[in-house]
Backbone as a ProteinNet text record, in pm:
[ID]
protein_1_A
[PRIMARY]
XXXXXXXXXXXXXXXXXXXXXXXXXXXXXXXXXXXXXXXXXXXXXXXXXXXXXXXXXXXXXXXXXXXXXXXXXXXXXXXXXXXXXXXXXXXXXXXXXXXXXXXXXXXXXXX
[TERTIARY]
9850.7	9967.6	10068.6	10190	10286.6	10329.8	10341.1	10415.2	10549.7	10597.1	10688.9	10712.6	10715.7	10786.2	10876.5	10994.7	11094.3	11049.4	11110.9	11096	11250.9	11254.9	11435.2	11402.2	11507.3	11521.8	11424.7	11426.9	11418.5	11238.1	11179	11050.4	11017.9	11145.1	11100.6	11034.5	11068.2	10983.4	10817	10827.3	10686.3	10625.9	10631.4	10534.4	10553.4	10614.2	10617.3	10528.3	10553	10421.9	10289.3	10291.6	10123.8	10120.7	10216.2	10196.6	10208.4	10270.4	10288.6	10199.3	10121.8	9978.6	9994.8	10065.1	10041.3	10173.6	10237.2	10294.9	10277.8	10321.9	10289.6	10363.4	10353.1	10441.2	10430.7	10552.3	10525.6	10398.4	10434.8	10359.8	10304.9	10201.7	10118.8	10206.7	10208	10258.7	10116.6	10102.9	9983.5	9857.1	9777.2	9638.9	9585.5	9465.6	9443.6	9471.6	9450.1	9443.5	9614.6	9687.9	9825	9907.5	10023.4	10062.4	10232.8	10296.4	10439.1	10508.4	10627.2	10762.8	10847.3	10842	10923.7	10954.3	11108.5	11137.4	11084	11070.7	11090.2	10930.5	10832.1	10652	10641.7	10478.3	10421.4	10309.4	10277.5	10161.1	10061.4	9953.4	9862.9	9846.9	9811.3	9760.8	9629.5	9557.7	9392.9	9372.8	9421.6	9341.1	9455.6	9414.7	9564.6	9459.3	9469	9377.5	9499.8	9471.2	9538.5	9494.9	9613.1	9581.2	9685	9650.8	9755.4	9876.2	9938.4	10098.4	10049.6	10001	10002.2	9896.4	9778.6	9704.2	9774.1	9822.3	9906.7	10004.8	10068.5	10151.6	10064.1	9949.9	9867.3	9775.4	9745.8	9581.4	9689.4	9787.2	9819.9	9934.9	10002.8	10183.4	10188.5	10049	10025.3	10081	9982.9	9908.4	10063.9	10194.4	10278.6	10398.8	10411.8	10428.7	10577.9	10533.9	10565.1	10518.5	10596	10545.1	10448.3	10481.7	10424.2	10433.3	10358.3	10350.8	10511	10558	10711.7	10800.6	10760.7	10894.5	10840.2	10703.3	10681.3	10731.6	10752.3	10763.2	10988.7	10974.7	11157.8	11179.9	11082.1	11168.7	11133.3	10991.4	10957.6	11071.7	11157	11273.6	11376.4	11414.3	11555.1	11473.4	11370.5	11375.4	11411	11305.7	11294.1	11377	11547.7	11625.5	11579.3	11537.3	11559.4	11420.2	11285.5	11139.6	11139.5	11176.1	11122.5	10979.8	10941.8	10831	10716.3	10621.5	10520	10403	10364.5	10227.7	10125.3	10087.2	10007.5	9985.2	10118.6	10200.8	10087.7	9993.9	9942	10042.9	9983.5	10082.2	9948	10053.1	9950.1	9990	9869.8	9867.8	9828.2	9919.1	9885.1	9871.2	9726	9732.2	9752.9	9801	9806.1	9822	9808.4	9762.2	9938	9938.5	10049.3	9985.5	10022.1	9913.7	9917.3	9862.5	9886.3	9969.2	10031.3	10083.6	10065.3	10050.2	9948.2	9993.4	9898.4	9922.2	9933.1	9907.2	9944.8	9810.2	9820.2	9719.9	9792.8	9676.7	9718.5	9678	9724.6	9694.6	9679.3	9793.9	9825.3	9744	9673.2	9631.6	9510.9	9479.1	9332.5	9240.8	9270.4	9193.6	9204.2
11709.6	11778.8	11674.5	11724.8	11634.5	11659.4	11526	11519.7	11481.1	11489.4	11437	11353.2	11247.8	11090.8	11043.7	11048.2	10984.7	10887.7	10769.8	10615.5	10571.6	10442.2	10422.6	10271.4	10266.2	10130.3	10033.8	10004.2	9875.3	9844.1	9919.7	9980.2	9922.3	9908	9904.5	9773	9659.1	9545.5	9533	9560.8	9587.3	9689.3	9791.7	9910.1	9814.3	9801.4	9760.4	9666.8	9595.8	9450.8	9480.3	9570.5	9616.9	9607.7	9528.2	9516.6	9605.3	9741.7	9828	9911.6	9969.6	10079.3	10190.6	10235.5	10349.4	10347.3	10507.5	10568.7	10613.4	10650	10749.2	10831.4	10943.8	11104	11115.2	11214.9	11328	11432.1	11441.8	11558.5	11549.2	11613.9	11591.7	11604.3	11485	11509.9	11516.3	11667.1	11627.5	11613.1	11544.6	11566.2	11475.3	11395.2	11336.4	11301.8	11235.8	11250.3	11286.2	11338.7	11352.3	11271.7	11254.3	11166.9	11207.6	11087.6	11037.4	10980.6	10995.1	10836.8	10765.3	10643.5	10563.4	10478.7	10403.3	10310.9	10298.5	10395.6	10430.6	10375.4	10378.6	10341.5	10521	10504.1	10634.4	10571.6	10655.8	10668.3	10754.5	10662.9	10796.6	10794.4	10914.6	10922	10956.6	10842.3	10811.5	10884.1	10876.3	10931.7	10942.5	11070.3	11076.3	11136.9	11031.3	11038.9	11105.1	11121.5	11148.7	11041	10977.1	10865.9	10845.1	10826.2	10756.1	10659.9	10714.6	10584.7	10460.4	10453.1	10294.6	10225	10330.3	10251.8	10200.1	10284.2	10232.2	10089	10116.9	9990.7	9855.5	9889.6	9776	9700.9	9819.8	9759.6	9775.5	9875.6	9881.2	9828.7	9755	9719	9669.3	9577	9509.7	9593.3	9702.9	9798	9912.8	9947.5	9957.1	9865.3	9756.9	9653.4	9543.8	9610.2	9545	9386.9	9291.1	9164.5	9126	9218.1	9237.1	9420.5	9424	9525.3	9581.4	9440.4	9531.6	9559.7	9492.4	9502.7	9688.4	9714.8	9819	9947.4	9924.4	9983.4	9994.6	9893.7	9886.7	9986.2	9956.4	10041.4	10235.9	10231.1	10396.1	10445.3	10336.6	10407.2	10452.6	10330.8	10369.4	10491.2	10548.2	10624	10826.9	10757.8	10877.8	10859.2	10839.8	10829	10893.7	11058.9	11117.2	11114.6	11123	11094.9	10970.2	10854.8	10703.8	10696.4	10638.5	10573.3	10612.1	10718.5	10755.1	10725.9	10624.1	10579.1	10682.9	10792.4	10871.4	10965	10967.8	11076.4	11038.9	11178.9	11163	11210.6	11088.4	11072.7	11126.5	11119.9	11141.1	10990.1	10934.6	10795.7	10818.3	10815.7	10826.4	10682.6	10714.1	10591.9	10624	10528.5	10509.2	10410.3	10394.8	10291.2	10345.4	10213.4	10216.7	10232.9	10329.1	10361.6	10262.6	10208.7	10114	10128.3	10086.7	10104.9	10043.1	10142.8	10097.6	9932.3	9877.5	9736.5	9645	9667.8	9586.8	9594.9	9439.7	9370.1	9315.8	9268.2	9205.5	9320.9	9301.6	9386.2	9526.6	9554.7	9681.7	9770.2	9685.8	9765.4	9881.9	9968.3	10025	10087.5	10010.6	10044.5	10005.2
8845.8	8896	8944.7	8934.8	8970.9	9123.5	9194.1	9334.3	9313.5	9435	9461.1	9588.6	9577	9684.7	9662.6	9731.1	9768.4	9836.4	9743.1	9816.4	9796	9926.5	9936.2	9847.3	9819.6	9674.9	9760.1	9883.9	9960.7	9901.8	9859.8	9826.6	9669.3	9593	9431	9393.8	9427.7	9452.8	9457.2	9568.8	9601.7	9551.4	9545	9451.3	9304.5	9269.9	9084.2	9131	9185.7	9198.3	9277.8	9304.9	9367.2	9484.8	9576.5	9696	9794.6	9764.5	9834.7	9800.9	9863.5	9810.6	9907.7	9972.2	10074.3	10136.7	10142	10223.3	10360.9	10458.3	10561.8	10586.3	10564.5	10589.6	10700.9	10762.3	10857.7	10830.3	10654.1	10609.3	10499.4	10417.8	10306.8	10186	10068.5	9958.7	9839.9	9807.8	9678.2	9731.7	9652.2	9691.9	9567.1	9610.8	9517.8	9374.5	9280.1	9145.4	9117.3	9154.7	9158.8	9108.6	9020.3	8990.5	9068.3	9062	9107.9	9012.7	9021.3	8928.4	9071.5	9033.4	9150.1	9038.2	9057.7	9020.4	8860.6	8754.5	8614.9	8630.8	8717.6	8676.6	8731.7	8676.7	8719	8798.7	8903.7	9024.6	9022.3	9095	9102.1	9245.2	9341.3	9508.3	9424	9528.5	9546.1	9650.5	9770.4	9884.6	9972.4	10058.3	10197.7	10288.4	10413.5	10500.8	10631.2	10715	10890.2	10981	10988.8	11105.6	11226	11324.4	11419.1	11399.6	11427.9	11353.5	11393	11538.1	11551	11472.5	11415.6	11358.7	11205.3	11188	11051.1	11072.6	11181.2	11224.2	11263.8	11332	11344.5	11255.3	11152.1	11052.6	10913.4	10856.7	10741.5	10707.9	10777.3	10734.5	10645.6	10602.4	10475.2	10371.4	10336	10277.1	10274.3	10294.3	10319.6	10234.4	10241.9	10193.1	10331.1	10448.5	10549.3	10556.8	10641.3	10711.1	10802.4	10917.6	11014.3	11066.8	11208.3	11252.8	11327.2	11302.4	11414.2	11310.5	11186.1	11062.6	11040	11005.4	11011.8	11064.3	11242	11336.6	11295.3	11292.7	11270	11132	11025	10938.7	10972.6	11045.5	11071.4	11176.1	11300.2	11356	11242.4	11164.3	11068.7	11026.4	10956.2	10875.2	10947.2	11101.5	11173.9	11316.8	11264.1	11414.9	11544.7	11513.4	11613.4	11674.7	11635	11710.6	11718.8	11629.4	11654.9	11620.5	11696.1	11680.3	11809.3	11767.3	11849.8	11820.9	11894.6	11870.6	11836.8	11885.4	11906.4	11768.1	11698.6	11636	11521.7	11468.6	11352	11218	11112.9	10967	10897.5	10725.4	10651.4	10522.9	10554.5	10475.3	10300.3	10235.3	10112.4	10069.4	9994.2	9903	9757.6	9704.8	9566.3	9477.2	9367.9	9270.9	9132.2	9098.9	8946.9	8907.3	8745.1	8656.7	8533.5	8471.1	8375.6	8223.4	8221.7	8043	7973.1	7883.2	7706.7	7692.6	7666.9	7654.4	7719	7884.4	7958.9	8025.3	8041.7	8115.7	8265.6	8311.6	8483.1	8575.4	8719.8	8834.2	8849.9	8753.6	8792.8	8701.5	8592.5	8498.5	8531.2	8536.7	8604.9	8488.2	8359.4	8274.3	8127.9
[MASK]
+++++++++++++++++++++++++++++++++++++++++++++++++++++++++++++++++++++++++++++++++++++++++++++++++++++++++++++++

């Protein structure tokens, strides 16, 4: 089934190159096995767990395709002016994987 994610350009970099593997919503997009389009690739969501924002800001900024935990924290204010940034506040962490195209080898490939 098809989802839908809105990602802002600042994002196309990193997802095309693998480095970005996970979102965090307010709210659930999809459900496993699901596929996405960003930036003319197709996606798949592996898994969307419920976690604490700060744990996302502390253990995943990587995984996001953040620097650190405050670059993290800086881009979840721009996105959410009016709540900011609540530690407490449970997200929904989507993960997901690029899906590979015919012929292509390297990272992204998953098969």
């Amino acid at each position: 089934m098809a989802a839908s994610l809105p990602f802002q350009p600042r994002w196309r970099e990193a997802m095309l190159a693998g480095r970005k593997v996970c979102t965090s919503r307010s709210r659930r997009f999809g459900g496993p096995g699901d596929t996405f389009q960003a930036f003319g690739a197709d996606f798949e969501l592996r898994a969307i767990e419920r976690l604490p924002l700060r744990h996302v800001k502390d253990h995943l900024y990587l995984q996001e395709g953040c620097e650190s935990p405050e670059e993290f924290q800086r881009v979840w204010d721009d996105l959410h002016p009016r709540k900011g940034f609540v530690p407490e506040r449970p997200v929904y962490v989507h993960w997901f994987v690029r899906k590979a195209v015919e012929g292509e080898d390297g990272p992204m490939s998953t098969g």
